[in-house]
C-alpha positions in Angstrom: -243.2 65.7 -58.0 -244.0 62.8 -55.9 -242.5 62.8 -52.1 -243.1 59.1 -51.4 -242.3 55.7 -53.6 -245.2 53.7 -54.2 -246.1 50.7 -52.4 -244.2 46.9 -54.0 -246.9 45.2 -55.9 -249.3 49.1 -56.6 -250.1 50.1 -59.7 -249.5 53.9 -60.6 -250.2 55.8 -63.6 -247.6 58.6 -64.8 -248.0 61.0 -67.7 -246.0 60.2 -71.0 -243.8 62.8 -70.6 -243.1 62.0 -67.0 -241.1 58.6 -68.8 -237.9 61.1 -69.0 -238.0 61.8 -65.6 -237.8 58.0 -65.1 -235.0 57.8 -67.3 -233.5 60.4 -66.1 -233.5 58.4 -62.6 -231.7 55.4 -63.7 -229.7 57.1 -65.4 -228.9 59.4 -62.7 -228.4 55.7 -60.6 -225.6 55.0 -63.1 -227.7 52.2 -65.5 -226.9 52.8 -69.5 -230.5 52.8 -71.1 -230.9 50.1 -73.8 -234.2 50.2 -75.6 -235.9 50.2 -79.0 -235.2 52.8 -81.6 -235.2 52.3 -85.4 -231.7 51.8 -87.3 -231.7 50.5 -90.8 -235.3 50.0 -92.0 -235.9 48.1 -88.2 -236.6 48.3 -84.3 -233.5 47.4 -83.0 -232.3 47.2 -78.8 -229.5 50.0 -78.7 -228.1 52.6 -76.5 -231.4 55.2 -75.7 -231.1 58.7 -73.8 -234.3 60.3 -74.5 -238.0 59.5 -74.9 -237.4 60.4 -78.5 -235.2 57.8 -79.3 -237.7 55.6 -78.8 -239.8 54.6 -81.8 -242.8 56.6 -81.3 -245.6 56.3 -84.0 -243.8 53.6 -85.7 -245.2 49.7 -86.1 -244.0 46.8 -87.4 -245.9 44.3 -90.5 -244.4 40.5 -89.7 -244.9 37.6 -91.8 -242.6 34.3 -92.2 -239.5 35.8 -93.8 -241.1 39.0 -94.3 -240.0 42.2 -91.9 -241.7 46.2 -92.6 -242.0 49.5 -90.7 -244.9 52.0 -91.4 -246.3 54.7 -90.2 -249.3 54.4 -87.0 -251.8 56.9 -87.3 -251.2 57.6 -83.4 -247.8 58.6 -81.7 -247.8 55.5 -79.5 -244.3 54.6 -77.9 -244.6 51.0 -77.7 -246.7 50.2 -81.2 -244.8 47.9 -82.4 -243.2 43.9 -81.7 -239.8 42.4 -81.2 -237.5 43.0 -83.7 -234.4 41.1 -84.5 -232.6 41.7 -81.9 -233.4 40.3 -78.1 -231.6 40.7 -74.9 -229.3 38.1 -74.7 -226.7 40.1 -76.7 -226.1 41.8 -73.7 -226.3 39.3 -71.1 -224.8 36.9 -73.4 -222.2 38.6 -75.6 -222.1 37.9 -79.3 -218.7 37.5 -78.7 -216.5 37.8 -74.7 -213.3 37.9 -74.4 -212.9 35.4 -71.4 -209.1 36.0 -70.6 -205.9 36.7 -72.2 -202.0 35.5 -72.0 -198.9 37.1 -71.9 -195.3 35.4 -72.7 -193.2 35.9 -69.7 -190.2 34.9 -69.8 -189.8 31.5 -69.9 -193.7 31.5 -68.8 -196.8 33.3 -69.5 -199.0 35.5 -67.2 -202.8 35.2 -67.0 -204.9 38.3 -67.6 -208.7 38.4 -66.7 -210.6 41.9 -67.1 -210.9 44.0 -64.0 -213.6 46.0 -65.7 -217.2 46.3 -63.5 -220.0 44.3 -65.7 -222.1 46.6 -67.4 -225.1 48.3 -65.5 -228.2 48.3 -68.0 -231.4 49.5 -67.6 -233.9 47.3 -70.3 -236.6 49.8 -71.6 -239.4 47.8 -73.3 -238.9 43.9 -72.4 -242.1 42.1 -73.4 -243.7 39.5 -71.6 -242.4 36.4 -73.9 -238.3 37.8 -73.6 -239.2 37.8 -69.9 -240.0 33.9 -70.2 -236.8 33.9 -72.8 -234.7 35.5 -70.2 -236.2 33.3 -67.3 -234.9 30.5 -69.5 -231.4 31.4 -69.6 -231.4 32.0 -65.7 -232.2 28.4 -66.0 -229.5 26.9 -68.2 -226.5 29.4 -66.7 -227.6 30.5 -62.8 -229.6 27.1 -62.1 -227.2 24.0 -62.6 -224.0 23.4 -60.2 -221.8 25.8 -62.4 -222.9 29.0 -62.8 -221.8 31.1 -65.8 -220.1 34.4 -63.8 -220.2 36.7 -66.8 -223.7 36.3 -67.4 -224.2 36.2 -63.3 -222.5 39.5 -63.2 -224.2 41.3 -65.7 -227.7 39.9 -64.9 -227.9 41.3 -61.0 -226.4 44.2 -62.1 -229.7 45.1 -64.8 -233.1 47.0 -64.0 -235.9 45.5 -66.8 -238.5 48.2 -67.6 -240.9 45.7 -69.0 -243.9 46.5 -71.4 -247.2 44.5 -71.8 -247.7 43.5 -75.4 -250.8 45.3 -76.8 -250.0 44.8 -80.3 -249.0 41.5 -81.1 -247.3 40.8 -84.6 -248.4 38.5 -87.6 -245.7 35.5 -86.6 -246.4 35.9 -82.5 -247.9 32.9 -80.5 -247.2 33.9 -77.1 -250.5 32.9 -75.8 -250.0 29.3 -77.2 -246.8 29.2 -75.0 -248.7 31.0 -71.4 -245.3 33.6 -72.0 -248.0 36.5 -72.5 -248.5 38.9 -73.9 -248.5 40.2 -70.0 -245.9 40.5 -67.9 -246.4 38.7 -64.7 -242.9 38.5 -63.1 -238.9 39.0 -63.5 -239.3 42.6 -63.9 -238.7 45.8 -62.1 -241.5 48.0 -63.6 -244.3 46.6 -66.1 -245.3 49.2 -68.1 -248.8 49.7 -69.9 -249.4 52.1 -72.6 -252.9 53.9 -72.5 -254.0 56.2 -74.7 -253.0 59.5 -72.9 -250.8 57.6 -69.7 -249.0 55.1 -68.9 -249.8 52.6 -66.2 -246.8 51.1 -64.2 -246.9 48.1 -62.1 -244.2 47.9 -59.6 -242.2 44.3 -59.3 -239.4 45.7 -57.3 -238.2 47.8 -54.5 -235.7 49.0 -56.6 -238.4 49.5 -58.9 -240.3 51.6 -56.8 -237.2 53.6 -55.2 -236.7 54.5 -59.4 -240.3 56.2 -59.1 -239.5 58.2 -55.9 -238.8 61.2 -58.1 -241.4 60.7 -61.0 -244.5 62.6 -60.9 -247.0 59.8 -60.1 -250.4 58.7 -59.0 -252.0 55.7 -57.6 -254.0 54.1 -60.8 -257.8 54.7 -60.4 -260.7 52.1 -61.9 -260.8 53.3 -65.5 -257.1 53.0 -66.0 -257.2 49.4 -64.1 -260.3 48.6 -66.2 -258.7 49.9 -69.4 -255.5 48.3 -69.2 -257.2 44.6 -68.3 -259.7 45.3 -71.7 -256.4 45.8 -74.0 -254.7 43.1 -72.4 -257.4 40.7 -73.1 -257.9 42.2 -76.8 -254.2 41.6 -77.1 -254.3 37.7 -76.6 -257.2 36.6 -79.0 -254.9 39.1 -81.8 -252.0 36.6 -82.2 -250.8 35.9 -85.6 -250.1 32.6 -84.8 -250.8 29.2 -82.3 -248.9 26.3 -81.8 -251.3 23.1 -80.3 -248.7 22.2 -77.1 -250.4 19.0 -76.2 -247.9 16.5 -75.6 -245.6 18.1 -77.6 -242.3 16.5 -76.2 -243.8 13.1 -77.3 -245.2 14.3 -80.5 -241.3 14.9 -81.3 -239.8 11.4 -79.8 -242.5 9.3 -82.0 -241.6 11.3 -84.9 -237.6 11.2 -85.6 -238.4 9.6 -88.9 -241.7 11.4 -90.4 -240.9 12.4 -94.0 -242.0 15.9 -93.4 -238.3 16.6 -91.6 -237.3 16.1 -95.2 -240.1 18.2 -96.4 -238.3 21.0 -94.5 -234.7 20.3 -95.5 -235.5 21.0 -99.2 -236.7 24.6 -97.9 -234.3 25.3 -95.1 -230.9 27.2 -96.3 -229.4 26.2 -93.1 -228.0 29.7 -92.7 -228.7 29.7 -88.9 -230.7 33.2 -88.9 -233.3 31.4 -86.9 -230.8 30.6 -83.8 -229.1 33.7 -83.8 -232.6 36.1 -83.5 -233.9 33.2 -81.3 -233.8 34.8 -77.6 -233.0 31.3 -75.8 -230.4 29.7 -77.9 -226.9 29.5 -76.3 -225.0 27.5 -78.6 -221.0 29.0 -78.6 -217.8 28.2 -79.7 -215.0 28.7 -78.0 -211.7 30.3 -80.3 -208.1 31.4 -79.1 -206.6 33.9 -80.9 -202.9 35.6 -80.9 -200.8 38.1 -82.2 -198.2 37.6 -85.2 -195.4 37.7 -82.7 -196.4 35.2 -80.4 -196.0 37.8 -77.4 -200.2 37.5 -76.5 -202.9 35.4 -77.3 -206.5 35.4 -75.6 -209.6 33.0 -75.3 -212.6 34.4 -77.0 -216.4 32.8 -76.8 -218.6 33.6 -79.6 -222.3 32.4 -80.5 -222.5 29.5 -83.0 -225.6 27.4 -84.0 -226.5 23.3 -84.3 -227.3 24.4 -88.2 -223.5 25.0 -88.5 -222.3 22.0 -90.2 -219.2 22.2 -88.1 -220.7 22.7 -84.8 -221.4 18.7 -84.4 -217.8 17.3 -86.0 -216.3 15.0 -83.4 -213.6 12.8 -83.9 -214.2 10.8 -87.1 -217.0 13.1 -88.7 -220.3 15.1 -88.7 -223.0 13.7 -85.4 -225.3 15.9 -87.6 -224.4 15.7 -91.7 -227.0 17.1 -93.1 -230.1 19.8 -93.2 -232.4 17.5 -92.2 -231.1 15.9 -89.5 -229.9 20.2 -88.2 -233.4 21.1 -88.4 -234.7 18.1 -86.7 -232.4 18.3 -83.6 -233.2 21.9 -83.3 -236.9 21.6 -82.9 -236.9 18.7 -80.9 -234.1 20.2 -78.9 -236.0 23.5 -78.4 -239.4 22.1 -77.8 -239.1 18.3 -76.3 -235.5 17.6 -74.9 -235.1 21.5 -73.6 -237.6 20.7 -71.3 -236.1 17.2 -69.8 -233.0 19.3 -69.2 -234.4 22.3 -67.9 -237.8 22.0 -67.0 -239.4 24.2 -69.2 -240.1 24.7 -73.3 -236.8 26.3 -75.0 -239.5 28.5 -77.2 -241.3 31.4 -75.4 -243.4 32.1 -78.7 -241.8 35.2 -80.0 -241.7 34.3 -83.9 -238.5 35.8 -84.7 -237.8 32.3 -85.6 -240.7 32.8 -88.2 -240.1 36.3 -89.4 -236.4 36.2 -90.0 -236.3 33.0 -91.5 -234.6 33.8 -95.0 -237.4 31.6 -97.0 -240.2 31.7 -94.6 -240.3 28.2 -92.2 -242.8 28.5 -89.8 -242.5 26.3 -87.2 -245.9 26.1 -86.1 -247.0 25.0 -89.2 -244.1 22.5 -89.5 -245.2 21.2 -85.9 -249.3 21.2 -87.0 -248.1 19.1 -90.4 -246.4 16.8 -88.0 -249.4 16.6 -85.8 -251.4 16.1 -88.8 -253.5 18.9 -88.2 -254.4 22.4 -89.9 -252.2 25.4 -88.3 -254.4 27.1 -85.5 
Protein backbone atom coordinates (compact mmCIF):
# COMPACT_ATOMS: atom_id res chain seq x y z
CA UNK A 1 0.00 0.00 0.00
CA UNK A 2 1.23 3.28 -0.85
CA UNK A 3 2.40 5.72 2.24
CA UNK A 4 2.51 9.01 0.25
CA UNK A 5 -0.19 10.64 -2.37
CA UNK A 6 1.14 11.39 -5.59
CA UNK A 7 2.28 14.61 -6.73
CA UNK A 8 -0.95 17.20 -8.53
CA UNK A 9 -0.47 16.94 -12.23
CA UNK A 10 1.88 12.92 -11.97
CA UNK A 11 0.85 10.22 -13.66
CA UNK A 12 0.61 6.82 -11.76
CA UNK A 13 -0.20 3.45 -12.80
CA UNK A 14 -2.31 1.03 -10.45
CA UNK A 15 -3.27 -2.53 -11.07
CA UNK A 16 -6.97 -3.32 -12.11
CA UNK A 17 -7.83 -4.77 -9.11
CA UNK A 18 -6.34 -1.98 -7.02
CA UNK A 19 -9.76 0.24 -8.72
CA UNK A 20 -11.74 -1.29 -5.56
CA UNK A 21 -9.42 0.04 -3.30
CA UNK A 22 -10.12 3.36 -4.97
CA UNK A 23 -13.71 2.94 -4.60
CA UNK A 24 -13.55 1.79 -1.54
CA UNK A 25 -11.84 5.34 -0.61
CA UNK A 26 -14.51 7.52 -1.82
CA UNK A 27 -16.75 5.61 -0.61
CA UNK A 28 -15.15 5.42 2.64
CA UNK A 29 -15.09 9.64 2.15
CA UNK A 30 -18.97 9.45 2.02
CA UNK A 31 -19.38 9.89 -2.16
CA UNK A 32 -22.30 7.38 -3.64
CA UNK A 33 -20.50 5.81 -6.70
CA UNK A 34 -22.47 6.40 -10.02
CA UNK A 35 -20.92 4.63 -13.01
CA UNK A 36 -21.75 2.43 -16.06
CA UNK A 37 -23.30 -0.93 -15.64
CA UNK A 38 -25.69 -2.66 -18.03
CA UNK A 39 -29.59 -2.61 -17.33
CA UNK A 40 -32.00 -3.46 -20.04
CA UNK A 41 -30.12 -4.43 -23.15
CA UNK A 42 -27.76 -0.97 -22.39
CA UNK A 43 -24.81 0.92 -20.54
CA UNK A 44 -26.57 3.00 -18.34
CA UNK A 45 -24.97 5.71 -15.33
CA UNK A 46 -26.47 4.09 -11.97
CA UNK A 47 -25.62 3.47 -8.46
CA UNK A 48 -22.09 1.12 -8.62
CA UNK A 49 -20.39 -0.55 -5.48
CA UNK A 50 -18.01 -2.95 -6.93
CA UNK A 51 -15.61 -3.29 -9.88
CA UNK A 52 -18.08 -5.81 -11.06
CA UNK A 53 -20.83 -3.77 -11.57
CA UNK A 54 -19.08 -2.20 -14.05
CA UNK A 55 -19.48 -3.43 -17.61
CA UNK A 56 -16.48 -5.46 -18.01
CA UNK A 57 -16.05 -7.27 -21.48
CA UNK A 58 -19.03 -5.66 -22.83
CA UNK A 59 -19.02 -2.99 -25.99
CA UNK A 60 -21.34 -1.08 -27.64
CA UNK A 61 -22.38 -1.22 -31.91
CA UNK A 62 -23.82 2.67 -32.61
CA UNK A 63 -25.38 3.71 -35.73
CA UNK A 64 -28.15 6.61 -36.35
CA UNK A 65 -31.10 5.12 -34.56
CA UNK A 66 -29.48 1.95 -34.04
CA UNK A 67 -28.14 0.95 -30.23
CA UNK A 68 -26.46 -3.00 -29.56
CA UNK A 69 -24.33 -4.71 -26.88
CA UNK A 70 -22.01 -7.69 -27.66
CA UNK A 71 -19.59 -9.46 -26.28
CA UNK A 72 -15.42 -8.12 -26.43
CA UNK A 73 -13.14 -10.85 -26.77
CA UNK A 74 -11.05 -9.08 -23.85
CA UNK A 75 -12.43 -8.26 -20.26
CA UNK A 76 -11.78 -4.57 -20.66
CA UNK A 77 -13.69 -2.24 -18.08
CA UNK A 78 -14.16 0.73 -20.13
CA UNK A 79 -14.77 -0.99 -23.86
CA UNK A 80 -17.46 0.59 -24.59
CA UNK A 81 -19.18 4.54 -25.49
CA UNK A 82 -21.76 6.69 -23.91
CA UNK A 83 -24.99 5.31 -23.62
CA UNK A 84 -28.25 7.08 -23.25
CA UNK A 85 -27.85 8.41 -20.26
CA UNK A 86 -25.29 11.45 -19.36
CA UNK A 87 -24.56 13.24 -16.20
CA UNK A 88 -26.82 15.96 -16.18
CA UNK A 89 -29.62 13.74 -14.57
CA UNK A 90 -27.86 14.15 -11.52
CA UNK A 91 -26.67 17.57 -11.55
CA UNK A 92 -29.77 18.55 -13.27
CA UNK A 93 -32.68 16.55 -12.02
CA UNK A 94 -35.17 15.07 -14.40
CA UNK A 95 -37.50 16.45 -12.24
CA UNK A 96 -36.69 18.77 -8.45
CA UNK A 97 -38.97 19.53 -6.27
CA UNK A 98 -37.96 23.26 -5.68
CA UNK A 99 -40.22 24.07 -2.55
CA UNK A 100 -43.49 23.29 -1.18
CA UNK A 101 -46.58 25.14 0.71
CA UNK A 102 -48.61 24.55 3.51
CA UNK A 103 -52.23 26.24 4.37
CA UNK A 104 -51.83 27.88 7.62
CA UNK A 105 -54.43 29.26 8.83
CA UNK A 106 -55.58 32.01 7.20
CA UNK A 107 -51.93 31.86 5.46
CA UNK A 108 -49.57 29.44 4.12
CA UNK A 109 -45.97 28.42 5.24
CA UNK A 110 -43.05 28.02 2.97
CA UNK A 111 -41.11 24.71 3.04
CA UNK A 112 -37.62 24.32 1.23
CA UNK A 113 -35.69 20.94 1.75
CA UNK A 114 -33.10 20.84 4.44
CA UNK A 115 -31.65 17.75 2.94
CA UNK A 116 -27.47 17.95 2.13
CA UNK A 117 -27.15 17.77 -1.85
CA UNK A 118 -26.06 14.61 -2.88
CA UNK A 119 -22.22 13.65 -2.73
CA UNK A 120 -21.43 11.64 -6.04
CA UNK A 121 -18.45 10.25 -7.08
CA UNK A 122 -18.62 9.99 -11.33
CA UNK A 123 -16.78 6.66 -12.42
CA UNK A 124 -16.16 6.78 -16.20
CA UNK A 125 -16.83 10.53 -17.49
CA UNK A 126 -15.39 10.85 -21.01
CA UNK A 127 -13.61 13.58 -22.36
CA UNK A 128 -16.67 15.07 -24.62
CA UNK A 129 -19.32 14.97 -21.10
CA UNK A 130 -16.45 16.76 -19.54
CA UNK A 131 -16.86 19.62 -22.33
CA UNK A 132 -20.84 18.79 -21.92
CA UNK A 133 -20.51 19.41 -18.21
CA UNK A 134 -18.10 22.53 -18.70
CA UNK A 135 -21.02 23.83 -20.72
CA UNK A 136 -23.59 23.75 -18.18
CA UNK A 137 -21.15 25.43 -15.57
CA UNK A 138 -21.44 28.02 -18.19
CA UNK A 139 -25.18 28.53 -18.59
CA UNK A 140 -26.06 27.96 -14.57
CA UNK A 141 -22.55 29.05 -12.43
CA UNK A 142 -21.39 31.71 -15.05
CA UNK A 143 -24.14 34.48 -15.64
CA UNK A 144 -25.33 36.87 -12.57
CA UNK A 145 -27.78 34.25 -11.25
CA UNK A 146 -26.51 31.14 -10.38
CA UNK A 147 -28.69 28.06 -10.27
CA UNK A 148 -28.11 26.79 -6.24
CA UNK A 149 -29.32 23.33 -6.83
CA UNK A 150 -27.07 22.55 -9.53
CA UNK A 151 -24.27 24.78 -7.47
CA UNK A 152 -24.71 22.51 -4.62
CA UNK A 153 -24.57 19.38 -6.14
CA UNK A 154 -21.66 20.27 -8.56
CA UNK A 155 -18.91 21.20 -5.70
CA UNK A 156 -20.06 18.57 -3.81
CA UNK A 157 -18.97 15.64 -6.91
CA UNK A 158 -15.49 13.91 -7.40
CA UNK A 159 -15.35 12.90 -11.60
CA UNK A 160 -13.29 9.78 -12.15
CA UNK A 161 -12.82 10.51 -15.82
CA UNK A 162 -11.81 7.97 -18.56
CA UNK A 163 -10.00 8.69 -21.88
CA UNK A 164 -12.00 7.40 -24.86
CA UNK A 165 -10.06 4.54 -26.57
CA UNK A 166 -12.93 3.19 -28.29
CA UNK A 167 -14.94 5.64 -29.99
CA UNK A 168 -18.46 4.59 -31.35
CA UNK A 169 -20.00 4.57 -34.94
CA UNK A 170 -22.09 8.11 -34.41
CA UNK A 171 -18.96 9.90 -32.19
CA UNK A 172 -17.27 13.11 -33.63
CA UNK A 173 -15.56 14.35 -30.74
CA UNK A 174 -12.44 15.13 -32.53
CA UNK A 175 -14.42 17.42 -35.00
CA UNK A 176 -15.57 19.37 -31.85
CA UNK A 177 -11.60 19.54 -29.95
CA UNK A 178 -13.95 17.77 -26.74
CA UNK A 179 -11.53 14.61 -27.21
CA UNK A 180 -11.47 11.75 -26.95
CA UNK A 181 -8.85 12.90 -24.03
CA UNK A 182 -9.48 14.36 -21.00
CA UNK A 183 -7.56 17.47 -20.50
CA UNK A 184 -9.32 19.19 -17.57
CA UNK A 185 -12.50 19.47 -15.06
CA UNK A 186 -11.60 16.20 -13.59
CA UNK A 187 -10.29 14.75 -10.44
CA UNK A 188 -8.61 11.59 -11.81
CA UNK A 189 -8.26 10.78 -15.70
CA UNK A 190 -8.19 7.32 -16.04
CA UNK A 191 -6.44 5.19 -18.88
CA UNK A 192 -7.14 1.62 -19.50
CA UNK A 193 -3.96 -0.50 -20.63
CA UNK A 194 -3.94 -3.76 -21.28
CA UNK A 195 -2.95 -5.25 -17.88
CA UNK A 196 -3.07 -1.48 -15.77
CA UNK A 197 -4.55 1.37 -15.50
CA UNK A 198 -2.79 4.72 -15.85
CA UNK A 199 -4.24 7.61 -13.70
CA UNK A 200 -3.55 11.24 -14.16
CA UNK A 201 -4.14 13.32 -11.17
CA UNK A 202 -6.25 16.72 -11.79
CA UNK A 203 -6.86 17.34 -8.16
CA UNK A 204 -5.68 17.40 -4.64
CA UNK A 205 -8.60 15.83 -3.69
CA UNK A 206 -7.81 13.58 -6.39
CA UNK A 207 -4.59 12.66 -5.28
CA UNK A 208 -5.60 12.54 -1.32
CA UNK A 209 -8.35 9.61 -2.92
CA UNK A 210 -5.01 7.63 -3.98
CA UNK A 211 -3.25 7.99 -0.64
CA UNK A 212 -4.40 4.47 0.26
CA UNK A 213 -4.33 2.72 -3.28
CA UNK A 214 -1.44 0.58 -4.11
CA UNK A 215 0.36 2.82 -6.68
CA UNK A 216 3.39 3.60 -8.77
CA UNK A 217 4.77 6.51 -10.57
CA UNK A 218 3.97 5.63 -14.48
CA UNK A 219 7.27 4.56 -16.31
CA UNK A 220 7.99 5.22 -20.32
CA UNK A 221 6.21 2.26 -21.79
CA UNK A 222 2.91 2.96 -19.98
CA UNK A 223 3.34 6.94 -20.94
CA UNK A 224 4.31 5.77 -24.43
CA UNK A 225 1.45 3.35 -24.57
CA UNK A 226 -1.25 5.35 -23.44
CA UNK A 227 -0.20 8.50 -25.95
CA UNK A 228 -0.24 5.52 -29.06
CA UNK A 229 -3.96 4.58 -28.09
CA UNK A 230 -4.92 7.97 -27.60
CA UNK A 231 -3.77 8.93 -30.97
CA UNK A 232 -5.32 5.62 -32.58
CA UNK A 233 -8.44 6.72 -30.80
CA UNK A 234 -8.97 10.08 -32.68
CA UNK A 235 -8.42 9.01 -36.49
CA UNK A 236 -11.39 6.01 -35.27
CA UNK A 237 -14.32 8.33 -35.08
CA UNK A 238 -17.51 7.33 -36.68
CA UNK A 239 -18.26 10.57 -37.62
CA UNK A 240 -16.93 14.52 -38.46
CA UNK A 241 -18.80 17.56 -38.62
CA UNK A 242 -16.70 20.44 -40.95
CA UNK A 243 -16.94 23.52 -38.02
CA UNK A 244 -15.79 26.22 -40.28
CA UNK A 245 -17.91 29.06 -39.78
CA UNK A 246 -20.53 27.13 -38.61
CA UNK A 247 -22.52 29.93 -36.77
CA UNK A 248 -22.80 31.74 -40.15
CA UNK A 249 -23.42 28.71 -42.09
CA UNK A 250 -26.79 28.58 -39.88
CA UNK A 251 -27.75 32.53 -40.05
CA UNK A 252 -27.49 32.42 -44.09
CA UNK A 253 -29.49 29.41 -44.11
CA UNK A 254 -32.97 29.99 -42.08
CA UNK A 255 -34.72 29.29 -45.43
CA UNK A 256 -32.74 26.27 -47.28
CA UNK A 257 -35.31 23.71 -48.28
CA UNK A 258 -33.28 20.93 -46.70
CA UNK A 259 -34.91 22.22 -43.03
CA UNK A 260 -37.92 20.79 -44.74
CA UNK A 261 -36.08 17.83 -46.05
CA UNK A 262 -35.69 17.01 -42.33
CA UNK A 263 -39.21 17.78 -41.04
CA UNK A 264 -40.62 14.97 -43.25
CA UNK A 265 -38.21 12.50 -41.30
CA UNK A 266 -38.16 14.02 -37.86
CA UNK A 267 -41.08 12.54 -35.42
CA UNK A 268 -40.51 15.42 -33.16
CA UNK A 269 -40.61 13.05 -30.24
CA UNK A 270 -37.74 15.05 -28.46
CA UNK A 271 -35.41 11.80 -27.83
CA UNK A 272 -32.60 13.80 -29.17
CA UNK A 273 -32.85 16.71 -26.30
CA UNK A 274 -33.44 14.51 -23.57
CA UNK A 275 -30.08 12.08 -24.27
CA UNK A 276 -28.41 15.36 -25.40
CA UNK A 277 -25.87 16.11 -22.30
CA UNK A 278 -26.15 20.10 -22.71
CA UNK A 279 -29.81 20.74 -23.18
CA UNK A 280 -31.52 22.51 -20.28
CA UNK A 281 -34.84 23.20 -21.47
CA UNK A 282 -37.46 22.87 -18.24
CA UNK A 283 -40.81 23.51 -17.35
CA UNK A 284 -41.84 24.65 -14.43
CA UNK A 285 -45.36 22.82 -12.86
CA UNK A 286 -47.14 23.35 -9.34
CA UNK A 287 -48.83 20.60 -8.08
CA UNK A 288 -51.34 19.99 -4.88
CA UNK A 289 -53.14 17.64 -3.01
CA UNK A 290 -57.14 16.98 -3.41
CA UNK A 291 -57.65 18.82 -0.14
CA UNK A 292 -56.02 21.89 -0.86
CA UNK A 293 -53.95 21.59 2.49
CA UNK A 294 -50.28 21.39 0.35
CA UNK A 295 -49.22 22.11 -2.93
CA UNK A 296 -45.36 22.35 -4.17
CA UNK A 297 -43.38 23.83 -7.18
CA UNK A 298 -41.80 21.07 -9.29
CA UNK A 299 -39.14 21.70 -12.34
CA UNK A 300 -38.96 19.09 -14.86
CA UNK A 301 -36.94 18.78 -18.28
CA UNK A 302 -38.95 19.77 -21.40
CA UNK A 303 -37.60 20.24 -25.04
CA UNK A 304 -38.05 23.17 -27.93
CA UNK A 305 -39.58 19.99 -30.08
CA UNK A 306 -42.55 20.06 -27.60
CA UNK A 307 -45.08 21.81 -29.53
CA UNK A 308 -46.14 23.49 -26.34
CA UNK A 309 -42.95 24.61 -25.08
CA UNK A 310 -43.02 27.92 -27.45
CA UNK A 311 -47.02 28.85 -26.91
CA UNK A 312 -47.10 32.44 -25.79
CA UNK A 313 -49.95 34.61 -25.61
CA UNK A 314 -51.89 34.23 -28.90
CA UNK A 315 -50.20 30.93 -30.24
CA UNK A 316 -47.25 28.68 -31.20
CA UNK A 317 -43.48 31.10 -31.73
CA UNK A 318 -42.57 27.58 -33.20
CA UNK A 319 -45.75 25.66 -35.11
CA UNK A 320 -44.35 23.30 -36.69
CA UNK A 321 -41.42 20.38 -37.25
CA UNK A 322 -39.58 22.34 -39.25
CA UNK A 323 -39.29 25.31 -37.81
CA UNK A 324 -38.48 22.84 -34.02
CA UNK A 325 -35.70 21.27 -35.75
CA UNK A 326 -34.39 24.37 -37.23
CA UNK A 327 -34.22 26.45 -33.94
CA UNK A 328 -32.59 23.48 -32.27
CA UNK A 329 -29.66 23.22 -34.47
CA UNK A 330 -29.02 26.66 -34.90
CA UNK A 331 -29.59 27.14 -31.26
CA UNK A 332 -27.18 24.39 -30.29
CA UNK A 333 -24.52 25.12 -32.82
CA UNK A 334 -24.66 29.03 -33.80
CA UNK A 335 -26.69 31.15 -31.25
CA UNK A 336 -25.39 28.76 -28.10
CA UNK A 337 -22.21 30.20 -28.73
CA UNK A 338 -23.24 34.18 -28.83
CA UNK A 339 -24.75 33.39 -25.50
CA UNK A 340 -22.30 31.43 -24.00
CA UNK A 341 -19.20 31.45 -25.72
CA UNK A 342 -18.79 28.15 -26.73
CA UNK A 343 -20.65 25.38 -29.25
CA UNK A 344 -23.84 23.76 -27.36
CA UNK A 345 -22.65 20.28 -29.01
CA UNK A 346 -19.52 18.53 -27.49
CA UNK A 347 -19.76 15.71 -30.27
CA UNK A 348 -21.15 12.81 -28.34
CA UNK A 349 -23.73 11.42 -31.07
CA UNK A 350 -26.38 10.39 -28.67
CA UNK A 351 -28.23 12.83 -30.73
CA UNK A 352 -27.48 10.46 -33.68
CA UNK A 353 -27.83 7.12 -32.14
CA UNK A 354 -31.07 7.57 -30.19
CA UNK A 355 -32.76 9.37 -32.77
CA UNK A 356 -36.00 7.15 -33.36
CA UNK A 357 -35.54 7.23 -37.35
CA UNK A 358 -32.00 7.91 -37.71
CA UNK A 359 -31.14 12.05 -38.27
CA UNK A 360 -27.80 12.66 -38.24
CA UNK A 361 -26.87 15.90 -37.78
CA UNK A 362 -23.70 15.92 -39.30
CA UNK A 363 -25.01 14.92 -42.44
CA UNK A 364 -27.96 17.36 -42.19
CA UNK A 365 -25.21 20.17 -41.52
CA UNK A 366 -22.70 18.70 -44.63
CA UNK A 367 -26.17 18.78 -47.01
CA UNK A 368 -26.53 22.27 -45.81
CA UNK A 369 -22.91 23.10 -46.49
CA UNK A 370 -23.25 21.42 -49.70
CA UNK A 371 -20.71 18.98 -49.16
CA UNK A 372 -20.34 15.09 -48.75
CA UNK A 373 -20.37 14.00 -44.81
CA UNK A 374 -16.63 13.76 -43.65
Amino acid sequence: MAEQAPILGGQVVISKPALQQLFDALRGAGYSLIGPTVREDAIVYDEIAHLSDLPVGWADEQAPGTYRLHRRSDQAHFGFVVGPHSWKRYLYPPSLRLFSTRRNGDGFSVETSKDPPPRYAFVGVRACELAAIAVQDRVFLDGPVQEPHYKARRECAFVLAVNCTEPGGTCFCASMRTGPRCSSGFDLALTELDDVFLLEVGSALGAQMLSGVEWRPAGAFELSRARQVMAEAQTRMGRGLNTQNLPDLLYDNLEHPHWANVAERCLSCANCTMVCPTCFCSDVQETSDLAGETAARVRAWDSCFNREFSYVFGGHLRPNTRARYRQWLTHKLASWTDQYGVSGCVGCGRCITWCPVGIDLTKELAAIRGESPL
